[in-house]
C-alpha positions, 0 to 999 in steps of 0.5 A, a space after each residue: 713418329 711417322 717416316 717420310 715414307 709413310 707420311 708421303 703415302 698417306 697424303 698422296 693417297 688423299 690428294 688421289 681421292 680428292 682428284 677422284 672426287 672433284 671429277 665425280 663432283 663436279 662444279 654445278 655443269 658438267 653432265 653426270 655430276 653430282 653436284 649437277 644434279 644436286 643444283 637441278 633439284 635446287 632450281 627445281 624447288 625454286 620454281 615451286 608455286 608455294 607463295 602461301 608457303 613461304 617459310 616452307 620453301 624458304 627452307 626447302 631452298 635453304 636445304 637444298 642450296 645447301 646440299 649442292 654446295 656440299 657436293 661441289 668439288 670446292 667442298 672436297 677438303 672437308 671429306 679429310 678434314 679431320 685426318 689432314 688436321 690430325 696429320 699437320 698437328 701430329 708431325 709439324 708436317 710442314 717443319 717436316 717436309 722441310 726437315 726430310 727434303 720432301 714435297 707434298 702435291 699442291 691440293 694436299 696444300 690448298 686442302 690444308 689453307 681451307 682447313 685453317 690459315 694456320 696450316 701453311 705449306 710453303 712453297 720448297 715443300 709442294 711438287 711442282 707440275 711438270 714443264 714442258 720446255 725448260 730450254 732447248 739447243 740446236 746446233 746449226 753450222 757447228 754453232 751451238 743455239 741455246 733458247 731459254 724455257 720456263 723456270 719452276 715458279 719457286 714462289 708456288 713450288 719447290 725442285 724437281 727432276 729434269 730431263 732432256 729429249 731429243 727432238 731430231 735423230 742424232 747424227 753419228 757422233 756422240 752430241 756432249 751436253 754440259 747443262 747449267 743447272 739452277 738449284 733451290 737456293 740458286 747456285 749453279 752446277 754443271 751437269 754432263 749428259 752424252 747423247 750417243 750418235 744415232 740416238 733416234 728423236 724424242 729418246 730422254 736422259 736423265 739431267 743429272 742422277 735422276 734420284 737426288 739431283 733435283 733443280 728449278 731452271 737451266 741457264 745454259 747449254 753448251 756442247 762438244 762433238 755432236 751433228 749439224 741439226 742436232 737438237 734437244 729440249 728440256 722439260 721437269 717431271 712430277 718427282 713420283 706418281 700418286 698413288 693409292 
């Protein structure tokens, strides 16, 4: 049987073509793409005078629509075809995924529903896109203001790394941060995180261990020392980085 390693490998390395593709592909507008010039030459044959020709140009039109319609990024997902099917039916993939805690980028699982609606990835199994305000906390008077953010949408992804940065300079005494933490099966836990005095705006921490403690909201941020204007944000990040 394949890793969890080498299962996440091969399928990133497809969701990073596909990403490639669609961007040289094109939807039919943009300039210098593929399917741009597959959909010029449709309209091309299109305006041919061959009304004596009929059937002729029927399939001219025919072939060449069909040509653009290839080329379009919405046809990516047929280029891996084969290797997706191949892969979802030799490890169970998404009893895999699930079985191995691990998530798979979100057009592997749009490329596997074109394929066959029996190809299903669920939601706690594809990486979430990152968010860039999960919640932010001031203090102002020695009180400390917590606003909540965006919480992952668990009914299109699964859990990912959070993050906090600072978004003022620290003042000189250590900011203690006691962060409420929702999990996947939403229980909470509290996370601490020391933002040392004088730390400079816009450094990141870790929430939590930064390898394992994964979440999808906060809920609450409480604090002790810390400045007058101290003030952070939180914020999710892509649990890995494609690669080839």
């Amino acid at each position: 049987m394949l890793t969890k390693d080498e299962v996440l490998n091969i399928l990133d390395s497809i969701s990073l073509a596909c990403e490639r593709l669609e961007a040289v592909l094109g939807t039919g507008i943009e300039t210098g793409s593929v399917s741009k010039a597959t959909l010029t030459n449709f309209n091309r044959i299109k305006n041919l005078n061959l009304e004596a020709d009929y059937e002729d140009l029927r399939e001219l039109l025919d072939y060449s629509y069909e040509s653009f319609k290839n080329l379009t990024n919405s046809s990516v997902y047929k280029f891996f075809r084969n290797l997706l099917a191949k892969i979802y039916d030799y490890t169970n993939l998404d009893t895999f995924l699930t079985e191995n805690d691990a998530r798979v980028f979100e057009n592997i699982k749009n490329m596997y529903l074109k394929i066959s609606r029996g190809y299903v990835i669920s939601p706690t199994n594809v990486l979430p896109p990152p968010l860039s305000n999960m919640g932010t906390y001031t203090i102002s008077g020695s009180i400390g203001i917590f606003l909540d953010g965006d919480a992952i949408d668990t009914s299109k992804y699964g859990k990912a790394f959070l993050k906090l940065k600072t978004t003022s300079n620290i003042g000189s005494n250590d900011l203690i941060l006691t962060i409420t933490c929702k999990k996947i099966d939403n229980t909470t836990e509290n996370k601490q995180v020391t933002i040392p005095g004088n730390t400079t705006q816009n450094t990141e921490f870790n929430i939590g261990n930064g390898t394992t403690d994964m979440y999808i909201d906060i809920t609450n941020i409480t604090h002790s020392g810390g400045n007058d204007g101290d003030s952070i944000q939180c914020f999710s990040i892509y649990e890995r980085i494609k690669s080839e």
